[in-house]
C-alpha positions in Angstrom: -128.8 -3.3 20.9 -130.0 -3.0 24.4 -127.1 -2.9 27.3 -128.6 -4.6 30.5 -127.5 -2.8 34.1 -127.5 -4.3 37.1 -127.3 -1.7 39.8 -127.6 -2.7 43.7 -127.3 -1.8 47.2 -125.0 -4.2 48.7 -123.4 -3.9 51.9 -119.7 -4.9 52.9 -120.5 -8.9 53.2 -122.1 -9.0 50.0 -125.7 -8.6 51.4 -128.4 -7.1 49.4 -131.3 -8.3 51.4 -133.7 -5.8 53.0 -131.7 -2.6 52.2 -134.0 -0.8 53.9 -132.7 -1.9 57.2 -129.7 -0.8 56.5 -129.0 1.3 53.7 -131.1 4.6 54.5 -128.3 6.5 56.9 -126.0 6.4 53.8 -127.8 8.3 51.6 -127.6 11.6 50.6 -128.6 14.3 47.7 -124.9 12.7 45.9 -125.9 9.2 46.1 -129.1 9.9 44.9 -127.5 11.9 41.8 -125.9 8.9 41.5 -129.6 6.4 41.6 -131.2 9.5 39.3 -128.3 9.2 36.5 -129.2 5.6 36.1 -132.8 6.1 36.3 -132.5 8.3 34.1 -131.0 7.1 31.1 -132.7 3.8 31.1 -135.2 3.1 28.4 -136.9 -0.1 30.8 -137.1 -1.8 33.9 -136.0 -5.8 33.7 -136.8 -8.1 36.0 -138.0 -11.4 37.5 -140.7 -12.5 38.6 -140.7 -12.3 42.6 -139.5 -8.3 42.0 -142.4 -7.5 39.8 -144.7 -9.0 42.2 -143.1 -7.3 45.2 -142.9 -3.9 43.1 -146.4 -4.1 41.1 -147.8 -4.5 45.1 -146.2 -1.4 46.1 -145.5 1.3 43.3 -148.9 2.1 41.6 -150.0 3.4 45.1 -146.4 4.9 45.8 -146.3 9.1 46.7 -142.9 8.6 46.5 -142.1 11.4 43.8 -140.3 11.1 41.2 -139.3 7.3 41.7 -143.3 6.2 41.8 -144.2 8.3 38.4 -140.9 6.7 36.8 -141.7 3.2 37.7 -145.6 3.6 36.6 -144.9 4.9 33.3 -141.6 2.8 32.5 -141.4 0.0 29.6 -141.4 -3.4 32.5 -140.0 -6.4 31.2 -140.4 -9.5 33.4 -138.6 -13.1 32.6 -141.3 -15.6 33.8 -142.7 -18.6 32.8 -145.6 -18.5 35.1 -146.6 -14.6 34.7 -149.4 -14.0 31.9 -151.4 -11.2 32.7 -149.9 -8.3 34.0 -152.0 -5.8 35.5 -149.0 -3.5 36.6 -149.4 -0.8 33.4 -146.5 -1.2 30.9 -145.3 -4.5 31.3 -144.5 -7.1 29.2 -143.6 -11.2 30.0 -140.6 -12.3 28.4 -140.3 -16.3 28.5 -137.6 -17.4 31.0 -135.2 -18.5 28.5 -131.9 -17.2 27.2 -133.0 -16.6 23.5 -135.9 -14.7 24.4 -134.0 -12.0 26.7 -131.0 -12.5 24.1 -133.5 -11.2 21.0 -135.0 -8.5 23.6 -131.6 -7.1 24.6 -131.5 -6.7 20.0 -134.6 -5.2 20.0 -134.5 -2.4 22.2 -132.0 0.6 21.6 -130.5 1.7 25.4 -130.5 0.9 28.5 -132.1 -1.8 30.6 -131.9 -1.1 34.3 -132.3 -4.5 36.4 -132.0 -4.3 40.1 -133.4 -6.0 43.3 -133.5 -9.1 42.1 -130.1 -11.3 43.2 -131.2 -14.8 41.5 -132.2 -12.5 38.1 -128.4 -11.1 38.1 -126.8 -14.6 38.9 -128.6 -16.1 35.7 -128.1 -13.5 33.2 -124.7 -13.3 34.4 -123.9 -17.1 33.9 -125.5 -16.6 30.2 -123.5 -14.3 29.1 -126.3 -11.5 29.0 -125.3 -9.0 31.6 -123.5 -6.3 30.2 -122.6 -3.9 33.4 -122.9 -4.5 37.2 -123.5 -1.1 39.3 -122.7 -1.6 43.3 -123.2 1.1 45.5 -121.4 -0.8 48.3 -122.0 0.7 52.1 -119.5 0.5 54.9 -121.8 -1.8 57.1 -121.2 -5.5 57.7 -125.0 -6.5 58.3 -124.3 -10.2 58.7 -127.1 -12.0 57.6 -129.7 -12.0 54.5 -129.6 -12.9 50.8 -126.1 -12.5 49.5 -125.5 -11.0 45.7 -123.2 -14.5 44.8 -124.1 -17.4 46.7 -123.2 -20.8 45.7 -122.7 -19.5 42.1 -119.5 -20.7 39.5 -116.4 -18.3 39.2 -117.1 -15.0 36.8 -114.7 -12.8 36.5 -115.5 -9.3 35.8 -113.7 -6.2 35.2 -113.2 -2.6 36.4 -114.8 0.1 34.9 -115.1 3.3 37.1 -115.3 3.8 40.8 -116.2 6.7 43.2 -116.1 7.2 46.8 -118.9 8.7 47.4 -118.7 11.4 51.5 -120.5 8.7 53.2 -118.0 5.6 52.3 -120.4 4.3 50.0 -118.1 2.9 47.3 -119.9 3.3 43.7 -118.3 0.4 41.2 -119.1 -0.7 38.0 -117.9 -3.2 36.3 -118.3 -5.5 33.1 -117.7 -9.3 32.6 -114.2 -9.8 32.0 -113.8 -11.7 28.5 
């Protein structure tokens, strides 16, 4: 059974918005051993529907090596019920229902990396079907832009591991608290 990961840039406030305003002065060759070990051991990419548009715009024509060639080739699993043809190479539609992710996460054996996509994480949280939430969270208050929990019920969630990384970039993971 497949273990969906949410990993995100998110800055003091909760902001996950347009990290590349703000995130780029905090990263170094450790925070991105820390992005490459998650890359890395993910069997697919997971996400919604507004990400893959956003991504399927950009990566195919991305020189941005390694990342570009990892996206490209990756298994890509979108929850849509609007999507039917992707053109982006590798991607499949899942329907944007709980059963059909729930019967996806059985089928595939590893990983499922899901970031950038703060309304994705809030619903398969609230249905049970996020297994682990990855923060990389940034010693800046930026103050405005789309929040990770925003008008979202109470879920509680556990601590799993956490690393301050030279920068003050906190890396936490955590799990839903049962």
């Amino acid at each position: 059974m497949g273990k969906i990961i949410s990993n995100f840039f998110i800055s003091l406030d909760g902001v996950v918005e347009s990290p590349d305003e703000w995130h780029f002065p905090y990263f170094n060759d450790e925070m991105g051993a820390v992005v490459g070990a998650g890359i890395d051991t993910s069997k697919a990419l997971l996400m919604g529907r507004r990400l893959y548009d956003e991504w399927a715009e950009y990566w195919p024509g991305s020189t941005e090596e390694p990342v570009a060639t990892h996206f490209n080739n990756a298994s890509k699993y979108v929850i849509s019920g609007s999507l039917t043809d992707p053109a982006w190479h590798n991607t499949t539609v899942l329907p944007g229902d709980v059963d059909a992710v729930r019967r996806f996460k059985e089928d595939i054996d590893g990983d499922i990396s899901m970031s950038g996509s703060a309304v994705t994480v809030r619903w398969l949280l609230a249905n049970g079907l996020l297994d682990e939430l990855r923060l990389l969270v940034h010693p800046i208050v930026v103050g405005h832009g789309q929040r990770l929990f925003e008008n979202t019920p109470t879920h509680k969630l556990a601590l799993t591991d956490s690393t301050t990384l030279s920068t003050g970039v906190l890396s936490l993971t955590y799990v839903p608290a049962s």
